[in-house]
C-alpha positions in Angstrom: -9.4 -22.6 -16.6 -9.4 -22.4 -12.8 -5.9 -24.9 -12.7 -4.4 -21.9 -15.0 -5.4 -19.0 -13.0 -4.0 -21.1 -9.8 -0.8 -21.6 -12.0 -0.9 -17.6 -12.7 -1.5 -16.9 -8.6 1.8 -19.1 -7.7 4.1 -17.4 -10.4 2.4 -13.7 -9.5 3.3 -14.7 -5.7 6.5 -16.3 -6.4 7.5 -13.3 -8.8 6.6 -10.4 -5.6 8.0 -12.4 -3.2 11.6 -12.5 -4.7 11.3 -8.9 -5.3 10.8 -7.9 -1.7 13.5 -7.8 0.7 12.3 -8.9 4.0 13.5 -8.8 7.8 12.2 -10.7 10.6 12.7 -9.2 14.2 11.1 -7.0 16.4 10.0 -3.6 14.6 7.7 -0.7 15.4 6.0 0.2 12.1 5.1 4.1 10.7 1.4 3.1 12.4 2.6 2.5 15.7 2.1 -1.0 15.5 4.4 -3.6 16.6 5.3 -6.4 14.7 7.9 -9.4 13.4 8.5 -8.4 9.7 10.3 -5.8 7.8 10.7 -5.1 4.5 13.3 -2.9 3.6 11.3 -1.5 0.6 14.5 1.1 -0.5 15.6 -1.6 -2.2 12.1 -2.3 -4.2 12.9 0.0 -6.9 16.7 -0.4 -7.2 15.8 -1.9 -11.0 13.0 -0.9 -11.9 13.1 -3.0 -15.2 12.1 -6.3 -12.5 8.8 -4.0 -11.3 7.5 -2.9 -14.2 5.6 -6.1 -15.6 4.1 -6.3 -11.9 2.9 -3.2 -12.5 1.6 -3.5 -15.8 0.1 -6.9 -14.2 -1.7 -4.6 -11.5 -3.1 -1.9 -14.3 -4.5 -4.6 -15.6 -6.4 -5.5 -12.5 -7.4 -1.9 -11.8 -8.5 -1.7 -15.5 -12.3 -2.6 -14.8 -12.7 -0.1 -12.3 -12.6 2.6 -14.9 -10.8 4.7 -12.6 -10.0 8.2 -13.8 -6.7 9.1 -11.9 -4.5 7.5 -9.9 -2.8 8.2 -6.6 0.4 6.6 -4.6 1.2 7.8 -1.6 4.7 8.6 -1.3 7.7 7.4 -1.1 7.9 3.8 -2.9 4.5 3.5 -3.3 3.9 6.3 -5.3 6.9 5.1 -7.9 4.7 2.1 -8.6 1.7 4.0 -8.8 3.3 6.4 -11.5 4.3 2.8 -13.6 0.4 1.8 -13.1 -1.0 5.5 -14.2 1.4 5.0 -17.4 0.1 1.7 -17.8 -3.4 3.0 -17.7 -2.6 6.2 -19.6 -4.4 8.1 -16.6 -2.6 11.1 -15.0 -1.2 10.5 -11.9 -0.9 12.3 -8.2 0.7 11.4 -4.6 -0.3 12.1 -1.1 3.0 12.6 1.3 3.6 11.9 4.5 3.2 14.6 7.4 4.1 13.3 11.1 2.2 14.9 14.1 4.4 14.9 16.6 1.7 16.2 18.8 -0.1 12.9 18.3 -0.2 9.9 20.5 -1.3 6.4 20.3 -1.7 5.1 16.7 -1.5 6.5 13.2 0.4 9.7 13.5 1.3 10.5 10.0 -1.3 11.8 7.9 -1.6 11.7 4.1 -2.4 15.1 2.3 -2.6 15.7 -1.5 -0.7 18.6 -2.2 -3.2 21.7 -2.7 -2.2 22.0 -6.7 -3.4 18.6 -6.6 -6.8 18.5 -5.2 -8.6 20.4 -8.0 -7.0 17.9 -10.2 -9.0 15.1 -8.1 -12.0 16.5 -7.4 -15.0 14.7 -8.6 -12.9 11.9 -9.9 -12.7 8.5 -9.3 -9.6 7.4 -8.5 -7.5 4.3 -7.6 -4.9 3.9 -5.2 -1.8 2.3 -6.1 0.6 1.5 -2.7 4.3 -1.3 -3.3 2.8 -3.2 0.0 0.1 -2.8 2.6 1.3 -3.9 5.8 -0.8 -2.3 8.8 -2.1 0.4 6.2 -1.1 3.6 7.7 -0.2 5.4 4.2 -3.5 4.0 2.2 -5.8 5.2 5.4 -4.0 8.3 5.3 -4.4 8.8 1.1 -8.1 7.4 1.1 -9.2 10.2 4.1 -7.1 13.0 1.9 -9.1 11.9 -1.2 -12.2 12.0 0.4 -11.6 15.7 1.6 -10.7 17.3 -1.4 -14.1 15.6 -3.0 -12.4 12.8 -4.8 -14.2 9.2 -4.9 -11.7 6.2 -4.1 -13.0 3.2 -5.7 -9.7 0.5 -6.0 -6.9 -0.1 -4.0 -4.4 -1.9 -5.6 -0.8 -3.2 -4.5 1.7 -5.5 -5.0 1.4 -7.6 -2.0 -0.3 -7.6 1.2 0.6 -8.6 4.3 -1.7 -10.3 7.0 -5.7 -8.7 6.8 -5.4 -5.0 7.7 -5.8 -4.2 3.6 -8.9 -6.5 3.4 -10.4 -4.7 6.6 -9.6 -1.1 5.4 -11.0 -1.7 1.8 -14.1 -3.4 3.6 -14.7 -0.5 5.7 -14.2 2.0 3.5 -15.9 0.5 0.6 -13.4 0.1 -2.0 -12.4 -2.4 -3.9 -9.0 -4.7 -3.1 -6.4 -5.9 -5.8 -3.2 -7.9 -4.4 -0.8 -9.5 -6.8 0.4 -11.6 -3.6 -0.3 -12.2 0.0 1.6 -13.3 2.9 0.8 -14.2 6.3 1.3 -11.6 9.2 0.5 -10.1 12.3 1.1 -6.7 14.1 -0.1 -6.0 17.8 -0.7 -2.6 19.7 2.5 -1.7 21.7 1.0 -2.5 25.1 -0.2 -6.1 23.2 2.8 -6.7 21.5 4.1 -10.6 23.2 7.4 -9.7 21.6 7.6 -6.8 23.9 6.5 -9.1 26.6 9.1 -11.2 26.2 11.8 -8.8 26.2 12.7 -9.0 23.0 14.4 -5.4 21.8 13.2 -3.1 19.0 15.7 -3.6 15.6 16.5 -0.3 14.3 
């Protein structure tokens, strides 16, 4: 039984990974943060036919958390979170990005629900559904929005991961984690970054 859910891991990881198109360089991520991969996550949708049974795979995940809405944060995210919800047969809403050009240092784009949306959340227990989690800015910005219009995050669940921001940010804000795949990954503060050290220049 365990060799067959190992077998299950490696095609779930081999099946994301060939889905997402990545970039190595020098990039400066939504966040702030600094950091050697980029995925170019347009793309992740162009057929959505090849997402779908991911996504069903996910809902299936989430299932046990008897969650009683679902929320993706916009842009990509929020299309796989509307394949989970009608997976789940739960209705489905989105946060969306708002960038504070006031703001410095890290985390400058907040997450609000849109206001005919909060009533629709309130009380509810709710699941996140993001495409990846990479240094977490738009599942730290959904979980804080649920949390102020009186909704009760209990899962977070994405396709892949990338290094261990998602493990901390569920840890800390004590809510499940559910990953279809995992890959390795760092990201540094701008003044810490050694690529920035080094010289290297920022990709567009």
């Amino acid at each position: 039984m365990q060799e067959a859910q190992t077998l299950e891991g490696r095609r779930m990881q081999e099946q994301v990974a060939q889905l997402l198109p990545t970039r190595e360089g020098h990039f400066v991520f939504e966040s702030g943060h600094h950091g050697q991969v980029w995925l170019d996550l347009q793309l992740l949708l162009l057929h959505p036919e090849r997402v779908q049974p991911l996504a069903e795979a996910l809902a299936d995940r989430l299932r046990g958390y008897h969650a009683a809405a679902v929320c993706g944060p916009l842009v990509e995210g929020a299309f796989v979170g509307l394949m989970v919800a009608s997976s789940l047969r739960l209705p489905f809403s989105y946060s969306e990005p708002v960038r504070d050009h006031r703001a410095a240092g890290l985390f400058p784009v907040s997450y609000p629900i849109p206001k005919p949306l909060e009533p629709e959340l309130r009380g509810k227990r709710v699941a996140i559904v993001n495409d990846v989690i990479n240094a977490g800015s738009a599942v730290r910005g959904t979980l804080t929005a649920l949390r102020q219009c009186g909704a009760q995050p209990v899962a977070i669940g994405t396709l892949a991961v990338y290094g261990l921001v998602a493990s901390e940010l569920a840890a800390t804000h004590g809510v499940a984690l559910e990953a279809l795949a995992s890959f390795p990954s760092r990201i540094w503060e701008p003044s810490a970054c050694p690529l920035c050290a080094k010289g290297v220049p920022l990709n567009a």
